[in-house]
C-alpha positions as CSV (number, residue, x, y, z in Angstrom):
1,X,-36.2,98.8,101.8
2,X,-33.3,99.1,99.4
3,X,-33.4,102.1,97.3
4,X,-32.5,101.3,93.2
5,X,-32.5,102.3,89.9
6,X,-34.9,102.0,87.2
7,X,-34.0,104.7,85.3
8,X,-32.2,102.7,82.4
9,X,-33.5,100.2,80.0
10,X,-32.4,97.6,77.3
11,X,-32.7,97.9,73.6
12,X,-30.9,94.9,72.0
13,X,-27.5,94.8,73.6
14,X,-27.9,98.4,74.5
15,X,-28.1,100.0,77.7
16,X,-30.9,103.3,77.2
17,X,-30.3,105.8,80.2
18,X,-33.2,107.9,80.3
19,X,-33.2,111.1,81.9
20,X,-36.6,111.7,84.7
21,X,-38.1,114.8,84.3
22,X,-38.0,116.8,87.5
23,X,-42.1,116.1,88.2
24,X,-41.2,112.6,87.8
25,X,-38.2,112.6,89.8
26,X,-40.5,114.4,93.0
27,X,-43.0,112.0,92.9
28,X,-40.8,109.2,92.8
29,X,-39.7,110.4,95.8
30,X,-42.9,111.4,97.0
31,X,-44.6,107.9,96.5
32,X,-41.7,106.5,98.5
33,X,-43.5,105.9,102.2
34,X,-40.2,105.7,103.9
35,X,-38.4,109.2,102.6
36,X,-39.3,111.5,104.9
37,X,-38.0,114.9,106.0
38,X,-37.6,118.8,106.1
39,X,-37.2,122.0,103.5
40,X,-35.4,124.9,105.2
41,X,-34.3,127.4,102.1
42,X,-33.0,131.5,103.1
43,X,-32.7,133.5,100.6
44,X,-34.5,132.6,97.0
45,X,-37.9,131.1,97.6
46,X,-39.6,127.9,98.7
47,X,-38.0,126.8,95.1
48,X,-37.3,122.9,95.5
49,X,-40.2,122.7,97.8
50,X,-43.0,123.5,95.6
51,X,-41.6,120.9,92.9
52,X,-42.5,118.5,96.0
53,X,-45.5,120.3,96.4
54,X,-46.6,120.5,92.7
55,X,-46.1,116.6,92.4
56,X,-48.7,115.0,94.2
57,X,-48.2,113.2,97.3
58,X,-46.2,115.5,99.5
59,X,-47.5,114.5,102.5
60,X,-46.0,111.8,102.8
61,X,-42.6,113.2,102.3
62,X,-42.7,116.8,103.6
63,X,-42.2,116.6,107.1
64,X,-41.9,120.6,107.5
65,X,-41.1,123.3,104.8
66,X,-39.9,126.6,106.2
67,X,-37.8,130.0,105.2
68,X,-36.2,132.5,108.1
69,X,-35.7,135.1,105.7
70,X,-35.4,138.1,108.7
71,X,-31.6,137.7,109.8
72,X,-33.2,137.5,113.4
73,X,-35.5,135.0,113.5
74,X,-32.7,132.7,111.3
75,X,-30.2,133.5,114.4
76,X,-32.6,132.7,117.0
77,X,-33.5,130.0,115.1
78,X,-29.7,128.4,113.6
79,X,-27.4,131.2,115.8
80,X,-25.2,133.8,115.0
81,X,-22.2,133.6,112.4
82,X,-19.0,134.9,114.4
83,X,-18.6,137.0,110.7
84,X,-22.1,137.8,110.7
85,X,-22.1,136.2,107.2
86,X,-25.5,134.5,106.3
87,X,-24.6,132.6,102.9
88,X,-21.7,130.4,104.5
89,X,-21.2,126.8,104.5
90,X,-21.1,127.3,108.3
91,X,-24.8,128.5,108.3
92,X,-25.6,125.5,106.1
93,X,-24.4,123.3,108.5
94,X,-26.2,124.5,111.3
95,X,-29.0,124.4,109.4
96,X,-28.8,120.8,108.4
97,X,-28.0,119.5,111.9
98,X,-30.6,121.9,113.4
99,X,-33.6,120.3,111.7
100,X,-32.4,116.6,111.6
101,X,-32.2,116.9,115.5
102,X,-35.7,118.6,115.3
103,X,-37.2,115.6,113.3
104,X,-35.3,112.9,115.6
105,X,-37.1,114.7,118.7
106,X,-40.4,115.1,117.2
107,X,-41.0,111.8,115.1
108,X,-40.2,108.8,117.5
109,X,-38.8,105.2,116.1
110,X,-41.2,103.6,117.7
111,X,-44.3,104.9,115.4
112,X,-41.7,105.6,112.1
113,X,-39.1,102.1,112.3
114,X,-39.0,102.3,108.1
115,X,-38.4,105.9,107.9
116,X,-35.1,107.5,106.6
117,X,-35.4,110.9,108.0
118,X,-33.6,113.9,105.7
119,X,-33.0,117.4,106.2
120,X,-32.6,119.8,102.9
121,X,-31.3,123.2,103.1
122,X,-30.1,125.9,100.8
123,X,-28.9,129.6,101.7
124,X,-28.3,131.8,98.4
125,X,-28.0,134.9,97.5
126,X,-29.5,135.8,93.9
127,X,-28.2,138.7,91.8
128,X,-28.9,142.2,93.0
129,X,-30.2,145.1,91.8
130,X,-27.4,146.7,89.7
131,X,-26.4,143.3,88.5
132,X,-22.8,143.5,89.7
133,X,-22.7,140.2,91.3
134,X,-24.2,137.3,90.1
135,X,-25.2,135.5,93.5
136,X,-24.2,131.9,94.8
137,X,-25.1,130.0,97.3
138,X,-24.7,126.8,99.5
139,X,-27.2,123.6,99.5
140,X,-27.0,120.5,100.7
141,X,-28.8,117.5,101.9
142,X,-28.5,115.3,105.6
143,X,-29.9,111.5,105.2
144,X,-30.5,108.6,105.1
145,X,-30.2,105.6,103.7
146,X,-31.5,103.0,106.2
147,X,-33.4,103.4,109.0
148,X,-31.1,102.6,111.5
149,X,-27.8,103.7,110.0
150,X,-25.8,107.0,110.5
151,X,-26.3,110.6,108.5
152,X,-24.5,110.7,104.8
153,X,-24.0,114.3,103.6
154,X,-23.6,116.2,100.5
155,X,-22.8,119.3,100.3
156,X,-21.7,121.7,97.0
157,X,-21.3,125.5,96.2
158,X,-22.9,126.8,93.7
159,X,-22.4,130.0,91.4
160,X,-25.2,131.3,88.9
161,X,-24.6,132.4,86.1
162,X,-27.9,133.7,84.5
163,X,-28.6,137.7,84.6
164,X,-32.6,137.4,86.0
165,X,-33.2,137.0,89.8
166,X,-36.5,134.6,88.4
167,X,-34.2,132.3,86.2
168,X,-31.9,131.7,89.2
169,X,-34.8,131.0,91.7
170,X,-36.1,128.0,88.7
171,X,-32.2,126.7,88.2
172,X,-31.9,126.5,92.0
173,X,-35.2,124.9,92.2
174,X,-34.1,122.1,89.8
175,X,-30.9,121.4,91.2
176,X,-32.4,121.2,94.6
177,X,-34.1,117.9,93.5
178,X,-31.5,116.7,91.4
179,X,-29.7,116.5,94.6
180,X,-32.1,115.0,96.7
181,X,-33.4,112.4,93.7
182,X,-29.5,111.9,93.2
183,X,-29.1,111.3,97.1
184,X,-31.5,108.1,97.6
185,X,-31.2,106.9,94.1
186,X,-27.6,107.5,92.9
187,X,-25.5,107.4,96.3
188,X,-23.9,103.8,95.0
189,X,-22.2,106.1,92.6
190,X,-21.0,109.5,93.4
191,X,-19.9,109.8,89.7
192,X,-22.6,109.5,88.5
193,X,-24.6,111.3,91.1
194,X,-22.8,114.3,90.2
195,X,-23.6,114.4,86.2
196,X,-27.1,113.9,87.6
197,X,-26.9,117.1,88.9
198,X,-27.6,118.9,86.0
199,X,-30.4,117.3,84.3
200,X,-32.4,120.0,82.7
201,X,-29.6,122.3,83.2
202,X,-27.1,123.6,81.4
203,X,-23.6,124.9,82.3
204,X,-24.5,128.1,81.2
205,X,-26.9,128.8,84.0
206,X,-25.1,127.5,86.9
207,X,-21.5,126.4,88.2
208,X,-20.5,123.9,91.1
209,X,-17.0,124.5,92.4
210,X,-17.1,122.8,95.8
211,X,-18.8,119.5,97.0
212,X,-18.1,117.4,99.4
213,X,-19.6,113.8,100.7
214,X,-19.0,112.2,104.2
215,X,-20.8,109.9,106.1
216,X,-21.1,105.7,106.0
217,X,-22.5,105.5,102.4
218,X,-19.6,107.6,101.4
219,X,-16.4,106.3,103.8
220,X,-14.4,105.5,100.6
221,X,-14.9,108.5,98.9
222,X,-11.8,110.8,97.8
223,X,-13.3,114.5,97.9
224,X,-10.5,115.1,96.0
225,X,-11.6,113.1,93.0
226,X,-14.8,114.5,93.5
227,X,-13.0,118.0,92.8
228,X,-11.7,116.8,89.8
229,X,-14.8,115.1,88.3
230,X,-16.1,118.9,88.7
231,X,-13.4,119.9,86.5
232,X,-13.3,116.9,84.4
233,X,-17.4,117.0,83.6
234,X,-16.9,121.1,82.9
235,X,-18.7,121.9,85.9
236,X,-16.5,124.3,86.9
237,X,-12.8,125.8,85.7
238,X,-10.9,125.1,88.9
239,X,-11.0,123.6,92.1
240,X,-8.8,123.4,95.3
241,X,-7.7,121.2,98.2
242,X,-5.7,122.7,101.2
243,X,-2.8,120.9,103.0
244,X,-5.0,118.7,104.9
245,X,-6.5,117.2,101.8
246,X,-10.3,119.0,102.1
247,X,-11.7,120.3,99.3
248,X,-12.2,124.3,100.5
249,X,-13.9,127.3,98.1
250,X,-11.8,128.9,95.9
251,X,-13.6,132.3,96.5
252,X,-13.0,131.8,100.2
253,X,-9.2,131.5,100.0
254,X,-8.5,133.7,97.1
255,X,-10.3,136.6,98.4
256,X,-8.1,139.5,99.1
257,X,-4.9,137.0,99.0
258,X,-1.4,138.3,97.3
259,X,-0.9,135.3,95.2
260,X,2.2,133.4,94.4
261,X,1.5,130.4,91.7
262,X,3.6,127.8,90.6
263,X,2.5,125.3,87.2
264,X,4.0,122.4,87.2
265,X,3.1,118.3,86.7
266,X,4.7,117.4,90.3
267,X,5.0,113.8,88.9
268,X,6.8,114.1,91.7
269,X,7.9,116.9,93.4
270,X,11.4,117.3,92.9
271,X,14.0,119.3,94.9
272,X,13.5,122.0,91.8
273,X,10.3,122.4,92.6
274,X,10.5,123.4,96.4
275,X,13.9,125.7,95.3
276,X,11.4,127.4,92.9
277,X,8.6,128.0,95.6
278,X,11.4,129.0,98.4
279,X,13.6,131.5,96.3
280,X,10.7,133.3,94.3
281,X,8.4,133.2,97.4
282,X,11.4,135.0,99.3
283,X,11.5,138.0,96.2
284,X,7.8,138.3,96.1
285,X,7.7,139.3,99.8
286,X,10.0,141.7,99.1
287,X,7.4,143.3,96.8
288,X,5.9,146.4,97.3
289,X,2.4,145.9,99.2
290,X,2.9,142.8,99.9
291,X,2.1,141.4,103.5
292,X,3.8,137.9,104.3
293,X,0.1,136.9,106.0
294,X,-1.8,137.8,103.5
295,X,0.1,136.0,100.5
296,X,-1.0,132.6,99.2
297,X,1.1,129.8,97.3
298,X,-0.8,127.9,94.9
299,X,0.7,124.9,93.1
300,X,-1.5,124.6,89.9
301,X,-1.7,121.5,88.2
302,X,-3.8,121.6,84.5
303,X,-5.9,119.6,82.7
304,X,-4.3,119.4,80.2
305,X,-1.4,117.8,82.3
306,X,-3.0,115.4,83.9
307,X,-4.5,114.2,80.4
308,X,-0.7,114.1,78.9
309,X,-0.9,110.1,78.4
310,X,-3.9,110.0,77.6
311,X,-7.0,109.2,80.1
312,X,-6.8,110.7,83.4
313,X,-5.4,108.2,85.8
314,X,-6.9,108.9,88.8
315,X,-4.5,107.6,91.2
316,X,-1.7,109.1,89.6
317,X,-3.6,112.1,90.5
318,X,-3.9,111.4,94.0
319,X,0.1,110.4,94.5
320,X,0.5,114.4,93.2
321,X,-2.1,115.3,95.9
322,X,-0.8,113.3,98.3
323,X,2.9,114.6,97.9
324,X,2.0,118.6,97.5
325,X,0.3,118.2,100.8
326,X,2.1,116.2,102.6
327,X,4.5,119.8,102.0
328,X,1.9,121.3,103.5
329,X,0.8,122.8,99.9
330,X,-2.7,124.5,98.5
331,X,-3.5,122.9,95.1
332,X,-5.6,123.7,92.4
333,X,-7.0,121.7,89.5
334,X,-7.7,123.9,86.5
335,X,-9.5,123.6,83.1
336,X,-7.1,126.2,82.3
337,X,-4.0,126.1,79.4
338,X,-2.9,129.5,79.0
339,X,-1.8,131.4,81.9
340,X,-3.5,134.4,81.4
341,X,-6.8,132.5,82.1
342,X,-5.5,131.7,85.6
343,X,-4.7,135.1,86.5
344,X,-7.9,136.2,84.9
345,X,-9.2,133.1,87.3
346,X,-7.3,134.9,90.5
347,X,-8.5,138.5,89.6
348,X,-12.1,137.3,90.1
349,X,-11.4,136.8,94.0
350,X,-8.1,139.2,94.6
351,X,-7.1,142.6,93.8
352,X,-4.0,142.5,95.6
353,X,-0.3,141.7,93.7
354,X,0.3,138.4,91.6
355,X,3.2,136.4,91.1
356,X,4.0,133.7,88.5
357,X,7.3,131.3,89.1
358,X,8.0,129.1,86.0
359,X,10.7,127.5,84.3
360,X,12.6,129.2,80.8
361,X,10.8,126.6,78.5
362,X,7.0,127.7,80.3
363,X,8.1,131.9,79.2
364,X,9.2,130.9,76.1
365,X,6.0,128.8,75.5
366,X,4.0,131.7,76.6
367,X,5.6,134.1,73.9
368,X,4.2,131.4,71.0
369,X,1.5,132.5,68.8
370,X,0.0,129.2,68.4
371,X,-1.9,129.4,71.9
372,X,-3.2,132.4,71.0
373,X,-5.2,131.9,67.7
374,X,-8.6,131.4,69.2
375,X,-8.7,135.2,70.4
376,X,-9.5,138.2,68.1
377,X,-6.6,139.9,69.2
378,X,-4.2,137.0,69.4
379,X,-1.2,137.0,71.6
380,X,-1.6,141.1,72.3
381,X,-5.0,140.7,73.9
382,X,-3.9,137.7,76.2
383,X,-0.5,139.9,77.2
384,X,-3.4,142.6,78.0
385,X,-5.1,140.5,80.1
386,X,-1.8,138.6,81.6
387,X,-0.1,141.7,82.3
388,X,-2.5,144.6,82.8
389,X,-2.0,144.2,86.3
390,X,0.9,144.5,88.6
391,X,2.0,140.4,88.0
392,X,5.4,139.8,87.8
393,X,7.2,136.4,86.5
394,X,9.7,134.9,88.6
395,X,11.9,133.3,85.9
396,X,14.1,129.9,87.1
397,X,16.9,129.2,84.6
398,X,17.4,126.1,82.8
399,X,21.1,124.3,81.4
400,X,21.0,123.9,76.9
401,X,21.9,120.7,75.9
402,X,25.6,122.6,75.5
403,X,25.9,123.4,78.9
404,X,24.9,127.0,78.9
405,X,23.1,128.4,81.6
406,X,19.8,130.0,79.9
407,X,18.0,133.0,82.1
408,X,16.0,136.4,80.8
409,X,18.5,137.9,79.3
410,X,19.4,135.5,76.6
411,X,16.7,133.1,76.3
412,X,15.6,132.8,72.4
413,X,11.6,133.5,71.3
414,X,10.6,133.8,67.9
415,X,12.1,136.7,66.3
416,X,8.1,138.6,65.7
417,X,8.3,137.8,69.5
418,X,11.3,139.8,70.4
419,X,10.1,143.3,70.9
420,X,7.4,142.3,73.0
421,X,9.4,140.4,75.7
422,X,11.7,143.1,75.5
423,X,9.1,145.4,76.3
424,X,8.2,143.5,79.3
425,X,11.5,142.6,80.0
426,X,12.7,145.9,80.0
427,X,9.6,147.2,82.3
428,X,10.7,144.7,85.1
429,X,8.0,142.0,84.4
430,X,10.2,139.4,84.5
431,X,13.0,138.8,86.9
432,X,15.2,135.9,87.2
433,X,15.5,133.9,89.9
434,X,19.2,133.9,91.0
435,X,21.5,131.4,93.1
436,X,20.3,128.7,91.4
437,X,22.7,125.5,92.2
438,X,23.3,124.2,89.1
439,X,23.1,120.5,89.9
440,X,19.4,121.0,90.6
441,X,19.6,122.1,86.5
442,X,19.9,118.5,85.9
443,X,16.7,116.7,87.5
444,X,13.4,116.3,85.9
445,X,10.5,115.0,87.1
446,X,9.7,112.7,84.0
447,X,13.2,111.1,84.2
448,X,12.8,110.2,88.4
449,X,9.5,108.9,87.2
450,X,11.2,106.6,84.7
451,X,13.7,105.5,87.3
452,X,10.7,104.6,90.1
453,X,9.0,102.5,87.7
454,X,11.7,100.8,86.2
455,X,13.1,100.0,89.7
456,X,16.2,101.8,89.6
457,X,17.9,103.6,92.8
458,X,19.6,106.9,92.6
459,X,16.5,109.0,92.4
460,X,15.9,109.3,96.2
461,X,18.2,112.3,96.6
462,X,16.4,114.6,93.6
463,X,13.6,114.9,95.4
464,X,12.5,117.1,99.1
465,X,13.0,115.5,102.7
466,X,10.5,113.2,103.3
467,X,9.2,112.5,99.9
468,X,11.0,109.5,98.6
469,X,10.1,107.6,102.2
470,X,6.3,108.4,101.2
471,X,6.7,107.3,97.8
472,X,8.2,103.8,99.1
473,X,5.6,103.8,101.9
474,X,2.1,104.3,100.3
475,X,3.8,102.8,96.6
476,X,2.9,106.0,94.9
477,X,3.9,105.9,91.3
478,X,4.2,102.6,90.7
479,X,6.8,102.3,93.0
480,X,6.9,98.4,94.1
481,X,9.9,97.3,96.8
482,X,9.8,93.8,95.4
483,X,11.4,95.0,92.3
484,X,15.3,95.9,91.3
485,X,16.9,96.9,88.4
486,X,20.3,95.3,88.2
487,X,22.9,97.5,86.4
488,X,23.6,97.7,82.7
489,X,20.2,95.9,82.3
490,X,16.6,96.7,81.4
491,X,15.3,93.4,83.1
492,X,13.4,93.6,86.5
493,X,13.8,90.8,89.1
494,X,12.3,89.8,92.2
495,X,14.2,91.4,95.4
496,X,14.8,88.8,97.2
């Protein structure tokens, strides 16, 4: 009964992982007497079906294969959206439950005790006529893995990428039973499952920006890592969680949204971060055209950042998580550097006003050459695209090592660099952030960090209400009560 792998061989001391072609990966399945479920695909073609098909074998596998392309029969069939919206994770739902509760009633225990019933579903919209929008879709897959064991789930969002309605139908088509081979075959490793995904694909035909796994096989599974393993594996260029910890779609909860952003490494949240979020948040309100329910605060945390030491620690990542929404915080992990790429990023979902909130040393880094090399028309064309819109940059003011308090007006770039802040300066696209208390000048995040892992006390009070009691509670960043730091020494010893 136990489902494994034999998709890897030895050669010496070496492990060779081969990759199953996509006829062998259906007929694996197919030859498998105790798979056994349903094919429900609206809106591009019976395309993972008739791999099944194609095979061999399908009988034994294909329970029922079926498409309710008229928008009426697929509401009498699955019910009506309340937005009337047809390619929705919603729909996809319904559609999963629908046919597993079909294929409980039908196929009785009693006659199938080895079966492990699935339902796979897909709803997607290819690209249209005029080639405006590229199409995406929904897809996901209800099983399971022993007979007598609860539903797992996976489901992911996809986006294509390819300009031919054909190509997209054979992409979708191959990732439909990359998921279902990954599902029985790979479940023991979600990791891994998702590289999997894209065997005989490549990232230039399709993009995955949501998934998300529940059910017993998958109980200790952090969607949120699953998010970042999208990111990580260039699946995608940003995902994001919403204050409950669920990964959500980006397109879903950008669309239409004024946007606030804040960059930051929130290693951890300090009191400087929550006085930038409350005082530029307050001035981009006051914005023209822009309605307080229908504005969005993003904290942003790079790549890049979370590779600063190195590999990405993974549970350093999820201490971050935990603390932004614990705040009750949206996130977003991007594959982004520069910060015209993440309002690029925002203006493929929103049209309405932008907002930026950073520190002196983020502007000045932004007005430095260096980042701009790759791009024909260096640091002009990325001002053009960070500023052809109506963004503004809310600008929090840092203390020099002198004492001076550094703002807009008399912050140093390089001297080629001059006339061009000025220029935006001057046109009001920069605006400092004002009463500022100036003890907040003095805490960073990297020296509270230093002080939880070296057991010192005194950092409690740089950071929000709340957040140092989580930190001790959960032992987020290393943070261990068994250990003090004496003073005027570098020694730890047990607390007694």
């Amino acid at each position: 009964m136990k489902l494994t792998d034999k998709d890897i061989t030895l050669k010496g001391d070496k492990i060779i992982e081969h990759v199953p072609s996509i006829k062998d990966k259906t007929l694996r399945i197919n030859l498998n007497e105790n798979i056994y479920g349903t094919f429900s695909e609206i809106g591009a073609g019976q395309e993972t079906v008739r791999h099944f098909f194609r095979a061999g074998g399908s009988s034994g596998t294909i329970a029922k294969a079926m498409s309710a392309y008229d928008k009426d029969f697929s509401d009498a069939i699955y019910g009506v959206e309340d937005d009337g919206r047809y390619v929705t994770e919603s729909r996809l739902k319904k559609m999963l439950t629908h046919e597993v509760k079909i294929i409980e009633s039908r196929l009785k225990r009693e006659k199938h005790p080895h079966k492990m019933f699935f339902s796979y579903a897909n709803t997607v919209a290819t690209i249209d006529f005029a080639k405006q929008f590229k199409g995406h879709g929904w897809v996901g897959i209800k099983y399971q893995v022993e007979p007598d064991e609860d539903y797992n789930e996976i489901i992911l969002h996809i986006r294509f990428k390819e300009n031919d309605a054909r190509l997209q139908q054979e992409t979708l088509g191959i990732l439909g039973v990359n998921l279902i081979y990954g599902a029985f075959y790979k479940y023991n490793d979600p990791k891994k499952l998702l590289r999997y995904l894209y065997d005989h694909l490549d990232k230039d035909q399709l993009e995955i920006d949501t998934i998300n796994f529940s059910g017993p096989r998958f109980a200790n599974v952090d969607n949120r890592l699953m998010s970042l393993q999208l990111v990580k594996n260039g699946m995608t260029d940003a995902v994001m969680f919403n204050p409950d910890g669920h990964n959500v779609l980006p397109a879903a909860v950008l669309y239409k949204k004024n946007i606030l952003a804040l960059r930051g490494s929130f290693r951890p949240v300090t009191k400087v971060n929550m006085d930038i979020l409350q005082k530029s948040h307050e001035m981009f309100l006051e914005e023209n055209k822009v309605d307080k329910e229908k504005t969005l605060v993003v904290f942003e945390i790079t790549l890049s950042n979370l590779r600063s030491e190195g590999e990405i620690d993974e549970r350093d990542f999820l201490d971050r998580a935990e603390l932004l929404c614990s705040i009750g915080q949206t996130v977003m992990i991007s594959n982004f550097q520069e910060y015209y790429k993440v309002v690029e990023y925002f203006s493929n979902y929103t049209k309405a006003r932008m907002g930026l909130a950073m520190g002196v040393n983020n502007l000045i880094d932004i007005f430095d050459e260096k980042y701009y090399r790759h791009l024909s028309g260096g640091i002009l064309e990325a001002f053009g695209k960070l500023f052809y819109r109506d963004l503004k940059v809310f600008l929090y003011p840092m203390k020099d090592e002198d004492g001076t308090i550094i703002n807009s007006e008399n912050l140093k770039v390089h001297p080629r660099m001059k006339e061009l802040y000025k220029f935006f300066k001057f046109n009001g696209k920069v605006v400092d952030i004002p009463g500022v208390k100036e003890e907040y000048l003095e805490i960073f995040s990297r020296e509270v960090l230093k002080m939880i892992n070296k057991g010192q006390s005194g950092w409690e009070h740089m950071l929000p209400e709340g957040i140092a009691d989580l930190i001790k509670k959960n032992h987020l960043f290393g943070y261990d009560p068994k250990k003090l730091l004496p003073a005027h020494t570098d020694e730890t010893v047990e607390n007694p």
